[in-house]
Each structure stands twice: as C-alpha cells, then as structure tokens.
C-alpha positions as CSV (number, residue, x, y, z in Angstrom):
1,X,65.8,-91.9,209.6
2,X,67.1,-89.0,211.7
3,X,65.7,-85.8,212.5
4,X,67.3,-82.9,214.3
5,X,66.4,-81.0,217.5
6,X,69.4,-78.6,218.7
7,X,67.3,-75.7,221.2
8,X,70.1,-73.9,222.2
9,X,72.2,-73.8,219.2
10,X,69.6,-73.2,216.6
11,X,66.7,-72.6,218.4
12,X,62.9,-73.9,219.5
13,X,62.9,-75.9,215.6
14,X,62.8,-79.5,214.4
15,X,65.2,-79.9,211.6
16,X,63.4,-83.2,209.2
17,X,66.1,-83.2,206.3
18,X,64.9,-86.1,203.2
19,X,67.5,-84.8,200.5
20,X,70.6,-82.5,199.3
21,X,70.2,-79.8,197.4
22,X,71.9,-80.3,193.9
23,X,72.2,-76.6,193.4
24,X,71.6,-74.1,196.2
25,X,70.7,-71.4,194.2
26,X,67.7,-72.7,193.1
27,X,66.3,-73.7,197.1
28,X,63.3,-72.0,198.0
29,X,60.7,-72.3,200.7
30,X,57.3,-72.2,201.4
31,X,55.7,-71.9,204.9
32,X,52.6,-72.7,206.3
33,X,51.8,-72.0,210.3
34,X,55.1,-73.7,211.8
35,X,55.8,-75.8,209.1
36,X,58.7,-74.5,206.6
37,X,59.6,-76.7,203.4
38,X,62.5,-76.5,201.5
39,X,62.0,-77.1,198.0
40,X,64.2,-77.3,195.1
41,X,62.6,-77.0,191.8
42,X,59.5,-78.5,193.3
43,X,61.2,-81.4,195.4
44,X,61.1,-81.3,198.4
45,X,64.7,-81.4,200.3
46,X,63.0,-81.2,203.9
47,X,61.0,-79.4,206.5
48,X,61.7,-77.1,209.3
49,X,59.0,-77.2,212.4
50,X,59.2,-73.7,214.2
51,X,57.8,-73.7,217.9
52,X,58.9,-77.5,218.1
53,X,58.1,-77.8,221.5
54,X,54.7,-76.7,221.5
55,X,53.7,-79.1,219.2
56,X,55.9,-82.6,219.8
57,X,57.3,-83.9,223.1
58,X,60.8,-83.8,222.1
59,X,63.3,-85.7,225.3
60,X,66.4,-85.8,223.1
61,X,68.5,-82.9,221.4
62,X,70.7,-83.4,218.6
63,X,70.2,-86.3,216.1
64,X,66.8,-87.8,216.9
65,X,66.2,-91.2,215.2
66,X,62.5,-90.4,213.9
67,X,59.9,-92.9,215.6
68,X,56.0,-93.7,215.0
69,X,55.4,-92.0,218.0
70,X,57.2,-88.7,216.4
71,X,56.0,-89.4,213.2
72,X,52.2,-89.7,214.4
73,X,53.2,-86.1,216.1
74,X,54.8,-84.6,213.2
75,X,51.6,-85.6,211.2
76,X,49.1,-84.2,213.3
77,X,50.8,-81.1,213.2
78,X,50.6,-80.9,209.0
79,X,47.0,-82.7,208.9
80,X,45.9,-79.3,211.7
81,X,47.6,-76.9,209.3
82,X,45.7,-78.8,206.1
83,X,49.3,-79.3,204.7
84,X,48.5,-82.6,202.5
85,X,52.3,-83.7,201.7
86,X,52.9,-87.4,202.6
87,X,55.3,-88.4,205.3
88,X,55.2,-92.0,204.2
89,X,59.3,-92.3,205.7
90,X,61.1,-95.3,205.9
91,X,61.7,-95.6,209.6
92,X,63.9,-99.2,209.3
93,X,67.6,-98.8,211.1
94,X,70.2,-96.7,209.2
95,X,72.9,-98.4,211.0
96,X,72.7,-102.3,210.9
97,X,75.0,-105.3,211.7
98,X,76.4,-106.6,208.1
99,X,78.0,-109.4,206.8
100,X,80.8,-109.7,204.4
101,X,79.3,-112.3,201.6
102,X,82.2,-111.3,199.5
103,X,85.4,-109.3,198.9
104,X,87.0,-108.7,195.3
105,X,89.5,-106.4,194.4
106,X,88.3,-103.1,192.7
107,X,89.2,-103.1,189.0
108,X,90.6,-99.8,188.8
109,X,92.0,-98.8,192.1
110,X,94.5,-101.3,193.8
111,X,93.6,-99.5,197.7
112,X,89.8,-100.5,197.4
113,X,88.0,-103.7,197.7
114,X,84.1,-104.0,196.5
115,X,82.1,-105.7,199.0
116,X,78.7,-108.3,198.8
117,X,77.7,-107.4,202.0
118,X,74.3,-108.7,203.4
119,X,72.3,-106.4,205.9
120,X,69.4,-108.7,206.5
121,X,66.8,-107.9,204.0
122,X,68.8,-107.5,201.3
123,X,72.4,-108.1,200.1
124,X,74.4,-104.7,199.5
125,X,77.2,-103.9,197.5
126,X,80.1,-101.2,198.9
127,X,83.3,-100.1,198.1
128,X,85.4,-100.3,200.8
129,X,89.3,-98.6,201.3
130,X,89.6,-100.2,204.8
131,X,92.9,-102.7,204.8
132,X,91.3,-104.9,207.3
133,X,88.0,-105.6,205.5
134,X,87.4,-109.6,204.9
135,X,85.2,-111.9,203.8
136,X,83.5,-113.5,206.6
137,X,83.3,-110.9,209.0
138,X,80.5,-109.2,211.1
139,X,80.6,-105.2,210.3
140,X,78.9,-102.2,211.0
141,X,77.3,-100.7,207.9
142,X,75.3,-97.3,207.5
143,X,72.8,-97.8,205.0
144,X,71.8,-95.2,202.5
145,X,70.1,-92.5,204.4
146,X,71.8,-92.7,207.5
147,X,73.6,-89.6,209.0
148,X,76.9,-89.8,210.4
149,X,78.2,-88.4,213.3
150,X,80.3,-86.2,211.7
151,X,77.4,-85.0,210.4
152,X,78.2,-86.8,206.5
153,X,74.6,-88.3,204.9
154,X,75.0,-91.7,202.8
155,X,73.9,-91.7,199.5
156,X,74.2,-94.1,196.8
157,X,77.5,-93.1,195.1
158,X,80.3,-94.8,192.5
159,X,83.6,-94.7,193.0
160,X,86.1,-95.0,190.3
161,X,83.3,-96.2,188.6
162,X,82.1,-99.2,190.7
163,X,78.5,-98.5,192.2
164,X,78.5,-98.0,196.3
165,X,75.1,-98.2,198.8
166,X,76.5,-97.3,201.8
167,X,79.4,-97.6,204.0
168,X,81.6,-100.3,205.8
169,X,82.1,-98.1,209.4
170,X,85.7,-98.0,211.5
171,X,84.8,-97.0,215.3
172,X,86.1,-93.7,214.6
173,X,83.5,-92.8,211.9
174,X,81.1,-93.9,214.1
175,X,82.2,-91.5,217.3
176,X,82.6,-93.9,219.5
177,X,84.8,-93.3,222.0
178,X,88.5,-94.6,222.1
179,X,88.3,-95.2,218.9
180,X,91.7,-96.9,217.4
181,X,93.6,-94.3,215.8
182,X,94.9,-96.6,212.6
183,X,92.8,-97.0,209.9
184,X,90.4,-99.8,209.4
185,X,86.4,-100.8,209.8
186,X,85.3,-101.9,213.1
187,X,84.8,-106.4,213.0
188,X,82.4,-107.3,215.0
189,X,82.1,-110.2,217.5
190,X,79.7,-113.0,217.0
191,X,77.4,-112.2,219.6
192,X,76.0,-109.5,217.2
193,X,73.2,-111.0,214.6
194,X,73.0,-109.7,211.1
195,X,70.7,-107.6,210.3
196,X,70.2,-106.4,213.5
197,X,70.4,-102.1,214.7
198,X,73.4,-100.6,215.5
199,X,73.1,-98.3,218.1
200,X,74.8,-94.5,216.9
C-alpha cells in the first residue's frame, strides 16, 4: 500500500488514499485535529494528515510504500485524537514477481490473451493486450491496490467481459528508465523468484 508525501507541491500533508470515489458529488469530509477523512456516503475513500511532519518522521517524498513503522505512527496520531477508525491495511507488496501458469485467447477480442498467472500466495487471473505475453515466463504484476507510476490505481476490473485482478507490467508502465519504446510486458530473468517484491 502506498501513501503520499509531496511538501513542496502540496504542502506539509500525508496523502493515505484506500478507495475512488464513484461519484464526486457526493464526497464529503470530516476533520478531527490533523486528521481529514474523505467520505463518500459513509465510506471512507481516505485520509489527509495536516502538519505531517510534526507528527511522523517522513525521509521519502512522493509515493511512500506504507510500513509498520508508519503505520504504528499514523496510529498513534488517530488513538491521541480519540479517532477510533481501524487502519487494519494490507501492507503485502503491490508489485510482485508472477508467473504465467497459463495463456488462452480471449473469447471476444482477438488482441487480448487472459492470463493464470501465480503471484505466490495465490494464482491470479489478468487480461493481458501485450503481444509478447507467454506461458512460462517470469513477469512483473501490480496487484490490486497498487499505484502506478503514472499515477493509475489497480482495481479489479472486466474487460470485454472477462474478469481482470491486476496488471501484467511492460518497463515503460513501470517508469523505469530506458524503457523499450515498442509495446510489450517486461519478461523477467530467472534469477527473480515468484512471488517475491518488485521494487517501483
């Protein structure tokens, strides 16, 4: 899970998004002391934490991938302001080293393939439009949850009605630098173990 930290563009506030609004009209927010949530019809899409710095020892600026440490800080802070919500996050990797269990053709779009692709602790299925994607090969995959680079949030979605959790990742998507300029996902070498972070 990622948090958000960005002083000088935004200001002296920690950013903790959980969920998209489905309708923006109906966001409201509540705050008590530094904390801000960010409700929509009484679920909560995030919090902001104003004064950030007085409160958490924040080294990093821009995407933050949440810790205990952080958590235990960002905790404190709601237990001293008697704000009772729980923060019960799931803190496991958002991008992981995959494997490609399978590959089938989508049945209604010839320019997608739908994907068995096992993460570790559990086998996930995606919907892939990369050319290069294959069955036996080690990939990067952002999990449901994670935040992209570009700034894009996984979410479980279905294309052309085939259910997706998450995404197969070319180099580009993931920012890295040189990235090929044709299209396809980035294979991994076998020195990589399944399962195992993927460092964004």
């Amino acid at each position: 899970m990622d948090v958000f930290y960005n002083p000088t563009g935004i200001g002296d506030v920690l950013i903790i998004p959980l969920r998209d609004a489905k309708d923006r009209y109906n966001v409201s927010f509540e705050t008590v002391g530094p904390v801000t949530k960010i409700l929509e019809k009484n679920q909560i899409l995030g919090y902001n934490i104003q004064r950030a710095s007085q409160y958490l020892e924040l080294t990093q600026t821009g995407k933050i991938q949440l810790t205990t440490e952080l958590l235990d800080s960002i905790k404190h802070v709601f237990e001293t302001n008697n704000i009772q919500d729980s923060l019960d996050f799931d803190l496991s990797p958002k991008f992981v080293v995959g494997y490609v269990l399978e590959k089938d053709q989508h049945e209604n779009a010839d320019k997608l393939s739908v994907c068995k692709v096992d993460v570790g602790e559990e086998v996930l299925q995606i919907v892939c439009g990369a050319p290069n994607v294959d069955k036996g090969q080690k990939v990067v995959v952002a999990k449901v949850g994670a935040t992209m680079p570009s700034g894009l949030r996984i979410k479980p979605t279905e294309l052309r009605g085939v259910p997706s959790n998450g995404m197969i990742c070319s180099q580009k998507e993931l920012g890295m630098p040189n990235a090929p300029k044709e299209k396809g996902i980035y294979v991994l070498d076998d020195s990589y173990s399944v399962g195992q972070a993927f460092p964004v």
